[in-house]
FITI-504714 format. One line per 3 residues: their letters; for each residue x, y, z of C-alpha. Coordinates in Angstrom, 3 decimals. Layout:
<recs>
A = X:Y:Z | ...
</recs>
This chain:
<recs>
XXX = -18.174:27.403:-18.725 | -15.851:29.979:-17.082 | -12.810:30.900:-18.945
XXX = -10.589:29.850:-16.799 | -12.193:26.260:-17.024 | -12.156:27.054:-21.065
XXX = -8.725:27.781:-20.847 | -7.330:24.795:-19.262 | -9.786:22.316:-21.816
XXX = -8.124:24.227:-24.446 | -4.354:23.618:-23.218 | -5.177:19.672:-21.922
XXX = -6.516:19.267:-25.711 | -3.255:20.351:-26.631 | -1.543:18.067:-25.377
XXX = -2.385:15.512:-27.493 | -1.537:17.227:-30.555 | 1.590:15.404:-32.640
XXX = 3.146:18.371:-32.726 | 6.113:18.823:-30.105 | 6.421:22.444:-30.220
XXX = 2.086:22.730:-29.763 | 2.638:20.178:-26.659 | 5.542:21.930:-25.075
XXX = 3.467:25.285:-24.831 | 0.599:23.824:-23.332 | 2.756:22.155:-21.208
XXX = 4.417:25.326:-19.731 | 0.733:27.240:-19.191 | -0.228:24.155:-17.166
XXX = 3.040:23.944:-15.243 | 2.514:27.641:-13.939 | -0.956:27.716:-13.835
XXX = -0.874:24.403:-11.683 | 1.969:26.081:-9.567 | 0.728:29.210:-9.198
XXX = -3.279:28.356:-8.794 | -4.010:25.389:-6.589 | -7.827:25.594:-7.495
XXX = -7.107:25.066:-11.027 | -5.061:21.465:-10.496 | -9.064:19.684:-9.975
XXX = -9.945:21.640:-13.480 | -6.705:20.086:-15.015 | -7.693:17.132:-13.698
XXX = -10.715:16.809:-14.798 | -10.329:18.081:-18.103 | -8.290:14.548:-18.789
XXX = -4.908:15.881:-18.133 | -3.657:12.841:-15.987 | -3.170:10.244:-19.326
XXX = -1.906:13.172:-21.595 | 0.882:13.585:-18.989 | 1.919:10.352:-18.478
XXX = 2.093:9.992:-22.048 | 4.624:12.889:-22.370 | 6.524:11.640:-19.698
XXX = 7.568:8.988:-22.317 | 8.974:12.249:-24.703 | 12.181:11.698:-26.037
XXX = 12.530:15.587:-25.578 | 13.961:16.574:-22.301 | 11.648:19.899:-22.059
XXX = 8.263:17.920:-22.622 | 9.501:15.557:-19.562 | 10.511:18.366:-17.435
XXX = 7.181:20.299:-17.585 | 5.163:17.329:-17.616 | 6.853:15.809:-14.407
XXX = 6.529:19.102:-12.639 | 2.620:19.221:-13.500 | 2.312:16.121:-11.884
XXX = 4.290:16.936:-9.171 | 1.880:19.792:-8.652 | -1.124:17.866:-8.969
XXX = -0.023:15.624:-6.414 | 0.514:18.365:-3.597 | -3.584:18.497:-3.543
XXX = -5.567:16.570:-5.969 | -4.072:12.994:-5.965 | -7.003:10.684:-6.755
XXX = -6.963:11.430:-10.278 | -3.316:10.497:-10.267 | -3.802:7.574:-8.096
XXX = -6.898:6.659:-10.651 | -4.836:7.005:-13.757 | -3.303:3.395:-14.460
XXX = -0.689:4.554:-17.104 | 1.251:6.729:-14.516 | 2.935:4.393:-12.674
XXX = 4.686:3.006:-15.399 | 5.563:6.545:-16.760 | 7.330:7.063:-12.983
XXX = 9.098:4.211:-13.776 | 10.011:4.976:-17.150 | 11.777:8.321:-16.028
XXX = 13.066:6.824:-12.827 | 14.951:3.937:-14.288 | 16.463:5.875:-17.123
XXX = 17.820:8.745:-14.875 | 21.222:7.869:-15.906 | 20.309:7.500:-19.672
XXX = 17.527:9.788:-21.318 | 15.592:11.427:-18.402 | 15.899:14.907:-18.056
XXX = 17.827:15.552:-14.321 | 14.729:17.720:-13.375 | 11.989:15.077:-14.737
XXX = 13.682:12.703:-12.571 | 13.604:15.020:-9.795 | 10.568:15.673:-9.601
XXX = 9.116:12.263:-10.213 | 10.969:11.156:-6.939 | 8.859:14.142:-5.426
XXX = 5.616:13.143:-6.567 | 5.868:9.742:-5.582 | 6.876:11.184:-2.077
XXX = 3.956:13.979:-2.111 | 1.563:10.533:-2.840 | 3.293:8.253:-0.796
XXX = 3.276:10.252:2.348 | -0.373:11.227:2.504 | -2.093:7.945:0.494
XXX = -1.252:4.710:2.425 | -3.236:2.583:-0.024 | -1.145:3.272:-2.337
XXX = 2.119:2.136:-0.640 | 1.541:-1.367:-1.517 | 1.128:-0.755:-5.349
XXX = 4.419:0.699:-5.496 | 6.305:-1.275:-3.438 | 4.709:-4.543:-5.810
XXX = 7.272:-1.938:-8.535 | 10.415:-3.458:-8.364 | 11.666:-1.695:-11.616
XXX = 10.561:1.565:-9.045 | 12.556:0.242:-6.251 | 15.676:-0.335:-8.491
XXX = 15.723:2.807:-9.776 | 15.102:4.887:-6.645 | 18.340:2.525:-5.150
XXX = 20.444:3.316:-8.014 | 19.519:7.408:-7.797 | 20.672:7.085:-4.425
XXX = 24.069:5.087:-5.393 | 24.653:7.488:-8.325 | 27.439:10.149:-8.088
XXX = 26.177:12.030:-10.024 | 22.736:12.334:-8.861 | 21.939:15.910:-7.599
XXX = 21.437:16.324:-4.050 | 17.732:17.189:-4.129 | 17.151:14.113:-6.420
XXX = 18.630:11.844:-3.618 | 16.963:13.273:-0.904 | 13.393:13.140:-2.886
XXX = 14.232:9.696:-3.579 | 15.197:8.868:-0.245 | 11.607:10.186:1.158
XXX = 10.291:8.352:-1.604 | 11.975:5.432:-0.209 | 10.625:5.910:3.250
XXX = 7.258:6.176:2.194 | 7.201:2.926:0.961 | 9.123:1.108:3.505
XXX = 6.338:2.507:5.691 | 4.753:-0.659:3.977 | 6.147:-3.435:5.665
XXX = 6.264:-6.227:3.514 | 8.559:-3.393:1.254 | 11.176:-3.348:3.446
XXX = 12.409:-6.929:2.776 | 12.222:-6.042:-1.260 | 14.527:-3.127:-0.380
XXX = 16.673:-4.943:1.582 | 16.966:-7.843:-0.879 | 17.444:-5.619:-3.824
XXX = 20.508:-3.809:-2.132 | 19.391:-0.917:-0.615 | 20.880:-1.181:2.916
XXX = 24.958:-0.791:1.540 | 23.661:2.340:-0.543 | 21.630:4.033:2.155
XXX = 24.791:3.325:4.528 | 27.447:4.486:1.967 | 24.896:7.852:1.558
XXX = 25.645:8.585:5.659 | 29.787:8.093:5.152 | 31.740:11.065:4.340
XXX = 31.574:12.647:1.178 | 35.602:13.070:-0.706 | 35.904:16.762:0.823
XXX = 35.852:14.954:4.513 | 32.377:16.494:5.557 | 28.687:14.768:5.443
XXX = 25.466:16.555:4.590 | 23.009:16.262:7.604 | 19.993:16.450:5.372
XXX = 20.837:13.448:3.110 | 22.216:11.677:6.751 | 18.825:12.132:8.217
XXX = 17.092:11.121:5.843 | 19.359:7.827:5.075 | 18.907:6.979:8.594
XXX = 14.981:7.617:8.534 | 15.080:4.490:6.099 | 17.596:2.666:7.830
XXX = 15.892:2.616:10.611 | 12.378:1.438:8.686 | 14.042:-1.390:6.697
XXX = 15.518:-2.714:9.675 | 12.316:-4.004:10.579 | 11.755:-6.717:9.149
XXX = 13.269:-10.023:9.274 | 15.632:-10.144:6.354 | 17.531:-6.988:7.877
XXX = 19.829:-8.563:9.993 | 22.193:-10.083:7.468 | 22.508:-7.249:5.297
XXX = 23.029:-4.913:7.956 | 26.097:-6.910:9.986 | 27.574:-7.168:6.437
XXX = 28.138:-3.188:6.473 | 29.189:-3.130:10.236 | 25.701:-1.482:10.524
XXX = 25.666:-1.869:13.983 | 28.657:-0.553:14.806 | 27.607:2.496:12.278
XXX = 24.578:3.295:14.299 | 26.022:2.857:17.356 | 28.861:5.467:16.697
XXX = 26.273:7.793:16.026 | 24.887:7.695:19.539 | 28.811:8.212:20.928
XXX = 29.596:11.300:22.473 | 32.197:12.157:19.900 | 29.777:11.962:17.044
XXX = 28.949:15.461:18.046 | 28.063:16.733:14.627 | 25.315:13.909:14.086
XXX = 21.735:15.982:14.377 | 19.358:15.081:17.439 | 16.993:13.712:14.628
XXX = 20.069:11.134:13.551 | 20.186:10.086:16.968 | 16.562:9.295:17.025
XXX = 17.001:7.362:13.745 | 19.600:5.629:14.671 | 17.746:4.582:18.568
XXX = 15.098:3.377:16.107 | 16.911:1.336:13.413 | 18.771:-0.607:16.321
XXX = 15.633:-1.210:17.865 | 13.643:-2.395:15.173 | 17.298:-4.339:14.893
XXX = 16.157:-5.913:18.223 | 12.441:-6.635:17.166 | 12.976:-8.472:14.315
XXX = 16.521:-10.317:14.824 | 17.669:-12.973:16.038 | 20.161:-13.415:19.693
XXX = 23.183:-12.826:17.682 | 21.554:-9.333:16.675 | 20.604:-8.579:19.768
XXX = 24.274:-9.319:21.703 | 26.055:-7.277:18.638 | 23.791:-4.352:19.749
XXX = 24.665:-4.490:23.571 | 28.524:-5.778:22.334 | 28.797:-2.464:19.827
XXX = 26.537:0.581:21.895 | 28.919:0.810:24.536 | 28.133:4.282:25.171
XXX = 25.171:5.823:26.407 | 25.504:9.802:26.062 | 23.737:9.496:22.763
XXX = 20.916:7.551:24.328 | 20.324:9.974:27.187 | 20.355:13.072:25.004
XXX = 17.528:11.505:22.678 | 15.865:10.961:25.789 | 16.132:14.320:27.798
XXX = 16.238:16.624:24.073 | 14.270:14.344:21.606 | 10.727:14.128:20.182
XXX = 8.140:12.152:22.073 | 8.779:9.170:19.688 | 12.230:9.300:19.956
XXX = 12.661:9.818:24.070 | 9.988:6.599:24.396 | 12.423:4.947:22.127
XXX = 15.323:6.226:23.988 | 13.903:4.220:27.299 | 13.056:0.905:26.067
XXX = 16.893:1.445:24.595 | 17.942:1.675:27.947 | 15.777:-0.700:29.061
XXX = 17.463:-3.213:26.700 | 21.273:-2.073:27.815 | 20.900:-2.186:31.350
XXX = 18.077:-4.530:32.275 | 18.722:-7.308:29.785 | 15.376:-6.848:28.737
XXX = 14.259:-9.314:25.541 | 14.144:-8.625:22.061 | 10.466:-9.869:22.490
XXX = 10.105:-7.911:25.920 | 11.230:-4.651:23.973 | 9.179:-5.172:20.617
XXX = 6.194:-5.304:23.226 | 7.133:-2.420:24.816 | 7.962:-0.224:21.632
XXX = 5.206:-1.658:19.454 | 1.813:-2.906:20.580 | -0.132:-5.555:18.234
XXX = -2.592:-2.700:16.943 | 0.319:-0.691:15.380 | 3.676:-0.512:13.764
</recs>
């Protein structure tokens, strides 16, 4: 055995000793050695770290959670199975998530949101498992409703949030456990009068995956959603970003797929200007300017909600 390999058995053995202080160092070797040396995260893994760390998530000390959540986090960016593998860690997400406004440490939080965005994003099997989480779902909707929640903690937990509405059958649990009036209230103007387009875009990326599915319609006409979205397309909305346009084309749209008439008029009622339309179209992504024509297509042809959901999404895909 290699020392390096010798190394990292020694500090994973220490993680299970019953003394804090012994823990905590092992913990901070592992957290740089994990950040700074992507070939060691397997060794760590396979040395039994993934249990140990979970464990210490569950530390009543803020410094054992912070360096344990970041290990994760950096296991995650390239050796996820043994995460994914490891049934305790879920429930140790949880347990930081939903106590982010009680005894998690702001950083553990942080970078739990992270990690289940670095898995999330790359791992679609796993999708499904956490969006069965409700107690994950909660607490990623009350980060995001949370003054006090640090930026970068609401934006990780809003690309956590994507990932898992990227799981249909999610999107109606987010929906139905509040998530639409907190994702809208994170696009409205913050006290100083201005918005930050990061957070924006990526409230609107999940906006515009939770509004397909059926259950969307309701929740959204309840916030004026429509008429939200549909001011970011106007002209004057000048300082929404090309990629909130897009978002916003493809949350009405999905709108249109999976709601009902009186969706559909409140859409052609409420989007009475096209500029926003035709710049996504002539400026945006290829996504976003095929979305930009079946858009059109809807305005100005009269075209179906069932006409468009063909168009926009064929039967083999989403």
């Amino acid at each position: 055995m290699d020392t390096k390999s010798l190394t990292i058995r020694t500090l994973v053995s220490s993680l299970a000793s019953s003394s804090d202080q012994t823990r905590l160092a092992a913990l901070r070797h592992l957290r740089r050695t994990s950040n700074e040396d992507p070939a060691a995260r397997p060794l760590i893994s396979a040395a039994g770290a993934v249990p140990l760390l979970a464990s210490a998530l569950y530390s009543p000390s803020h410094s054992i959670q912070e360096h344990a959540a970041a290990t994760v986090l950096n296991l995650s960016i390239s050796d996820r199975l043994p995460l994914l593998s490891c049934p305790a860690l879920l429930p140790a997400l949880a347990h930081i998530l939903s106590r982010h406004a009680t005894s998690s440490a702001p950083s553990a939080v942080q970078s739990v949101a992270a990690t289940l965005h670095s898995l999330l994003a790359v791992v679609a099997e796993f999708r499904p498992t956490v969006g069965a989480k409700p107690e994950i779902l909660r607490a990623l909707i009350s980060i995001m409703s949370d003054p006090d929640s640090l930026t970068r903690t609401i934006k990780d937990a809003l690309k956590a949030s994507f990932g898992i509405a990227l799981y249909p059958p999610s999107r109606t649990a987010l929906v139905r456990l509040g998530a639409v009036p907190v994702l809208f209230a994170l696009v409205a103007k913050d006290k100083d009068g201005k918005r930050k387009v990061g957070i924006i875009e990526d409230a609107t990326a999940v906006i515009a995956q939770i509004a397909g599915c059926e259950e969307s319609e309701d929740a959204f006409l309840k916030v004026s959603g429509v008429s939200r979205l549909a001011m970011m397309l106007c002209s004057e909305s000048g300082n929404c970003s090309l990629r909130t346009k897009e978002n916003a084309v493809a949350a009405l749209l999905n709108l249109v797929r999976y709601g009902s008439e009186r969706v559909v008029g409140e859409v052609k009622n409420k989007v009475a200007s096209l500029d926003g339309i035709s710049y996504v179209q002539e400026h945006g992504s290829p996504k976003g300017k095929s979305k930009a024509v079946a858009f059109f297509k809807l305005l100005l042809d009269g075209g179906s909600s069932a006409e468009i959901a063909q168009d926009l999404y064929p039967v083999h895909s989403d």
